[in-house]
C-alpha positions as CSV (number, residue, x, y, z in Angstrom):
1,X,-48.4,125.2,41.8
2,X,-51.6,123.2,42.1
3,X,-53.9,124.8,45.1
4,X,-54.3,122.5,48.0
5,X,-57.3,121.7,49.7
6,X,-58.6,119.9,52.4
7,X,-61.9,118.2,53.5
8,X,-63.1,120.0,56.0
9,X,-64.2,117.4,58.2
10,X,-64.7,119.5,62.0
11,X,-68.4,118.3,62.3
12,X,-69.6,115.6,62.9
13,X,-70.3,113.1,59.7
14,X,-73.8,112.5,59.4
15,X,-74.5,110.6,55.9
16,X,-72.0,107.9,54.6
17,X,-72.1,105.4,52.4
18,X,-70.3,101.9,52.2
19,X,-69.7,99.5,49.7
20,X,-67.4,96.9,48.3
21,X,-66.5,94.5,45.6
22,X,-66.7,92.0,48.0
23,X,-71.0,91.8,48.2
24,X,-73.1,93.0,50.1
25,X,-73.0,89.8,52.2
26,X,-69.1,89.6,52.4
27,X,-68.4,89.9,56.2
28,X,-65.7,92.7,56.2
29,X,-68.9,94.8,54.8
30,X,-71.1,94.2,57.9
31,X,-67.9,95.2,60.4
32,X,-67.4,98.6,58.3
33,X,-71.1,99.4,58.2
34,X,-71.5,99.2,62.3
35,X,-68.2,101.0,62.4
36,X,-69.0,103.4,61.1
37,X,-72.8,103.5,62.1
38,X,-70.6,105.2,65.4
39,X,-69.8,108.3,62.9
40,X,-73.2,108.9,61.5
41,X,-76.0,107.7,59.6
42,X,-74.7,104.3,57.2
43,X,-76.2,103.6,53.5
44,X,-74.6,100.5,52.4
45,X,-75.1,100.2,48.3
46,X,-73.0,97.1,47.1
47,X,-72.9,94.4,44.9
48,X,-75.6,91.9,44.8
49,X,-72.7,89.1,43.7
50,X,-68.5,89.2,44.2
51,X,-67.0,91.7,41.8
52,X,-63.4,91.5,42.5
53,X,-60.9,92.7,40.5
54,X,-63.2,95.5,38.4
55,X,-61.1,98.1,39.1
56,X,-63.2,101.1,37.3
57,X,-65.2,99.3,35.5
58,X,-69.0,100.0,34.7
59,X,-71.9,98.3,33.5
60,X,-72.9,99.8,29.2
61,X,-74.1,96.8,28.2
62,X,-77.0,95.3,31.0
63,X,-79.9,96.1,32.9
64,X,-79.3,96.7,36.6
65,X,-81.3,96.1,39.5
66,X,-81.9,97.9,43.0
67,X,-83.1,96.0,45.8
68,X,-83.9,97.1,49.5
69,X,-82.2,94.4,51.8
70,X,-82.9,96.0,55.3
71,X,-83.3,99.0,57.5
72,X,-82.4,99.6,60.9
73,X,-83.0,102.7,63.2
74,X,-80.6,104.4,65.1
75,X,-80.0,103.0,68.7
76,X,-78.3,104.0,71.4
77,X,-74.7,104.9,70.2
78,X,-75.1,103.8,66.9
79,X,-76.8,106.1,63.9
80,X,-79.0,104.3,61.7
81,X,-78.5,101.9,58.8
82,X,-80.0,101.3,55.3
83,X,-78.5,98.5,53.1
84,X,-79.1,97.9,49.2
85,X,-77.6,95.5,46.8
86,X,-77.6,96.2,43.5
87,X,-76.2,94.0,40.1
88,X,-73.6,95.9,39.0
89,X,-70.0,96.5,39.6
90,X,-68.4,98.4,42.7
91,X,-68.3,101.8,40.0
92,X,-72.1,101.0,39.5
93,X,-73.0,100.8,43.1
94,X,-71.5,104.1,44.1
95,X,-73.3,105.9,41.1
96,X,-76.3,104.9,42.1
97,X,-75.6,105.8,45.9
98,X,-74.7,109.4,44.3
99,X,-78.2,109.1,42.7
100,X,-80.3,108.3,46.0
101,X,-78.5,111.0,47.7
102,X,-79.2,113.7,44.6
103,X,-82.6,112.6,44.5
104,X,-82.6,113.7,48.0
105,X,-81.6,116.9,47.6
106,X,-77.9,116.1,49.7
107,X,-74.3,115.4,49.5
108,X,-72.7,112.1,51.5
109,X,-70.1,113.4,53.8
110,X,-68.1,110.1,53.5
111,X,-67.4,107.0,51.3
112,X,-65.7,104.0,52.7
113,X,-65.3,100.8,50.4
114,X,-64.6,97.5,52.3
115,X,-63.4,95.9,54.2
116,X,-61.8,93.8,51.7
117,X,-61.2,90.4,52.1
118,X,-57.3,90.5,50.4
119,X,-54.5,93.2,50.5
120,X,-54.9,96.1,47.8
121,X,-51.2,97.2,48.5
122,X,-49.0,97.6,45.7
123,X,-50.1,96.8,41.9
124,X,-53.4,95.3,43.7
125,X,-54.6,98.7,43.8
126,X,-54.5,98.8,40.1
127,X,-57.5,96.0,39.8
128,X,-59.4,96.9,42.8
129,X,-62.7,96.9,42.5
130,X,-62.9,98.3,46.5
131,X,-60.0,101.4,44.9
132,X,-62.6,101.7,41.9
133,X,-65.4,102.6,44.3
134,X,-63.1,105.0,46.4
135,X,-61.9,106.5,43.1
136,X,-65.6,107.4,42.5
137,X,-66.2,108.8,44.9
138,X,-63.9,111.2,44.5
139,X,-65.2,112.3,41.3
140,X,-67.7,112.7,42.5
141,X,-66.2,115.3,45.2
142,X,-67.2,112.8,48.4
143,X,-64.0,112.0,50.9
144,X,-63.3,108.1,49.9
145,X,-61.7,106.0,51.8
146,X,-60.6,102.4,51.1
147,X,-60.3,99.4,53.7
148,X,-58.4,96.3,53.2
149,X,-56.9,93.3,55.0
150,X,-54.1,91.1,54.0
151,X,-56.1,87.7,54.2
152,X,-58.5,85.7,52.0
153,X,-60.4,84.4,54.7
154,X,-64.0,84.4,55.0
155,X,-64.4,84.9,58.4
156,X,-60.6,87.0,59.5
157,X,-60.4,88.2,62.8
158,X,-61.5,91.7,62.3
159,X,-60.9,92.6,65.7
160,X,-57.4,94.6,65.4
161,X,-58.6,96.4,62.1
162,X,-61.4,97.7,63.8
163,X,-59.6,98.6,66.8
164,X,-57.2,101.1,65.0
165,X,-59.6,102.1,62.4
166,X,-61.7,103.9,64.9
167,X,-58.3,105.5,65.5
168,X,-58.1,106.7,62.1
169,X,-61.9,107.8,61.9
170,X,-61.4,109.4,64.9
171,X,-58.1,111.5,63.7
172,X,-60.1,112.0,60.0
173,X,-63.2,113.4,62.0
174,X,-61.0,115.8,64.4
175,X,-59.8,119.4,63.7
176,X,-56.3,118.2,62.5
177,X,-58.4,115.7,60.2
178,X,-59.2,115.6,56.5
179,X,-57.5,115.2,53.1
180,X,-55.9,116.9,50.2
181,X,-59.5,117.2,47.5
182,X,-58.9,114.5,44.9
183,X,-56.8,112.4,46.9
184,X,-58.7,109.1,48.2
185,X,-56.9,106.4,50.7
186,X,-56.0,103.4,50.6
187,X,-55.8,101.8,53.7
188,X,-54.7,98.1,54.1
189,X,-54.2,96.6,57.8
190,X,-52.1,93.1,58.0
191,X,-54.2,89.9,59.6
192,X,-52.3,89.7,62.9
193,X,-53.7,89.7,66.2
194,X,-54.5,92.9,67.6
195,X,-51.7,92.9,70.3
196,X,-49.1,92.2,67.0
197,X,-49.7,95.2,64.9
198,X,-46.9,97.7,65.2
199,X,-48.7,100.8,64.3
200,X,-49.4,102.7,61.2
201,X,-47.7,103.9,58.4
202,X,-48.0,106.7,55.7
203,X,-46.6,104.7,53.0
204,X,-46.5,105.1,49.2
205,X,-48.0,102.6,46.5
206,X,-45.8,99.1,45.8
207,X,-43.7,98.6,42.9
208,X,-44.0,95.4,41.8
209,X,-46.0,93.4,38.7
210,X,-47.8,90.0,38.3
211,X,-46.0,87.5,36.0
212,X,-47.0,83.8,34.4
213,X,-50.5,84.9,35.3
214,X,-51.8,82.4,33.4
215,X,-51.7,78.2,33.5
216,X,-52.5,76.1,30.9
217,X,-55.3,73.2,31.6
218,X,-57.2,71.0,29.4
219,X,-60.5,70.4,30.1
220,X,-62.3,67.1,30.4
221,X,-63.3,66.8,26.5
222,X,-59.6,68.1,25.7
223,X,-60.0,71.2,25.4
224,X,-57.3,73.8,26.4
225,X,-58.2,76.8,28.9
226,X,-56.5,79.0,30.9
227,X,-56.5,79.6,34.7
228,X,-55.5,82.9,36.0
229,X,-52.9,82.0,39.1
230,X,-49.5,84.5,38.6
231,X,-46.7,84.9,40.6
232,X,-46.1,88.3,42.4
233,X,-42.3,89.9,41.4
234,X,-41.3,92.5,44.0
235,X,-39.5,95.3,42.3
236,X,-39.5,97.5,45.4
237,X,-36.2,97.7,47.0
238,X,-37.8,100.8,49.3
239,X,-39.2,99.4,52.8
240,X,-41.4,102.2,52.4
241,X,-43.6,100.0,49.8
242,X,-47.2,99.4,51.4
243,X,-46.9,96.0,50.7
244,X,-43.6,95.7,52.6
245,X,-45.1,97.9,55.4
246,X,-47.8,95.6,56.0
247,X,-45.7,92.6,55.8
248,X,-43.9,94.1,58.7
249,X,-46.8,94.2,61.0
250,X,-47.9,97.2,60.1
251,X,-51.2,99.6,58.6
252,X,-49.9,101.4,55.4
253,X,-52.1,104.3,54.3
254,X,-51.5,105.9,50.7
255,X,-52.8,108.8,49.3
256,X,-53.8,108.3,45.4
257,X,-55.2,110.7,43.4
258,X,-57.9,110.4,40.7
259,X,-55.8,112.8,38.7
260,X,-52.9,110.9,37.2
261,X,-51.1,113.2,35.3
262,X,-47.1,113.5,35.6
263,X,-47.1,117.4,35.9
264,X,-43.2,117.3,35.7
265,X,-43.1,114.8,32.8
266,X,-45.4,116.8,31.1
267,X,-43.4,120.1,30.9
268,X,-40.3,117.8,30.1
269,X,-42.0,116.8,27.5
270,X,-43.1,120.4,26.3
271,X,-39.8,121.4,26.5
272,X,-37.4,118.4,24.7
273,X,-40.0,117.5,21.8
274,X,-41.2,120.8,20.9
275,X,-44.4,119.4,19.4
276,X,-46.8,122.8,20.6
């Protein structure tokens, strides 16, 4: 049996960073930041430019830049607040957050990637960019934490999201807090008014896969290309899906783990096709 651990998370957190595949300018990364400016002190490291959809993907073949957007102190409640973009992808950003902090001599306590603007429930999670970040982390041994909504708007009305995820931050941050070590969440909240949300659910990941992703067009010289649209094909008959959850009004929360290994499929496969 695997041994089981879990973040220790009693004090308070005091260095986090936050980032997304969404840019640094994307608004659902501005509401996360003050968040979670409540919980301790908030270095946002995030794309310079959208870079959705790059899962765990990193930057070989390109030069990458690091530029200081903004600092603000800590005030009153809130702790303080240093924001970077940089021109790579989600993966990128939270290496070189890891760096800054080693350079410093110090571990982050927390990662949170978000808040993006679309639902990572089900197969989603798969191509996240905002899971590839929180998947990172994790490698990196840093509690990672993902945050989505289920809208594509540019300006959603963040207000219930934040509303219960100071609920959850609160819970992570208490005695009863904390996670099992290389697990990170993924946490997606439906875009319905505040008053509308049902609650939240521990859910588990979607089945479900992305068919006819592609149309055909012909471009104005004649040229054929290809648009990527697809069709979503529910394969989950379980209500328990986090995509069903949330189309039910409420917050799903699923545990993945970096380690992806089917530990009972393995000995099976020790056992039946003898191959040792």
């Amino acid at each position: 049996m695997r041994k089981i651990t879990i973040f220790a998370v009693m004090n308070q957190i005091r260095e986090i960073i936050v980032t997304n595949d969404d840019s640094y300018a994307a608004e659902g990364i501005l509401v996360a930041a003050q968040l979670m400016r409540e919980y301790g002190n908030v270095t946002i490291v995030a794309p310079k430019e959208p870079q959705s959809g790059k899962s765990a993907s990193i930057s070989l073949d390109m030069t990458m830049r690091l530029t200081k957007v903004s600092e603000e102190e800590a005030e009153g409640d809130l702790h303080s607040l240093a924001v970077y973009t940089f021109t790579g992808t989600p993966v990128d950003c939270v290496k070189m957050a890891m760096n800054m902090f080693l350079e410093r001599g110090i571990m982050p306590d927390l990662l949170v990637s978000g808040i993006n603007h679309g639902s990572n429930a089900s197969v989603a999670s798969v191509y996240s960019g905002t899971l590839g970040a929180t998947a990172e982390g994790t490698i990196y041994g840093v509690p990672s934490i993902g945050l989505s909504i289920n809208t594509h708007s540019m300006n959603p009305d963040f207000s219930g999201l934040v509303y219960y995820a100071r609920k959850i931050m609160d819970m992570y941050f208490s005695d009863k807090g904390g996670f099992r070590e290389g697990d990170y969440l993924n946490i997606n909240f439906p875009d319905i008014p505040m008053e509308k949300i049902k609650g939240i659910k521990v859910a588990h990941q979607g089945k479900g896969q992305w068919v006819r992703e592609f149309e055909k067009r012909v471009d104005p010289k004649g040229r054929d290309y290809y648009w990527m649209i697809g069709t979503f094909n529910d394969l989950d008959e379980d209500s328990r899906g986090d995509h069903h959850v949330v189309d039910d009004g409420y917050i799903s929360i699923v545990p993945h783990r970096v380690d992806s290994t089917d530990y009972e499929e393995m000995e099976r496969l020790k056992s039946v096709w003898k191959l040792e």
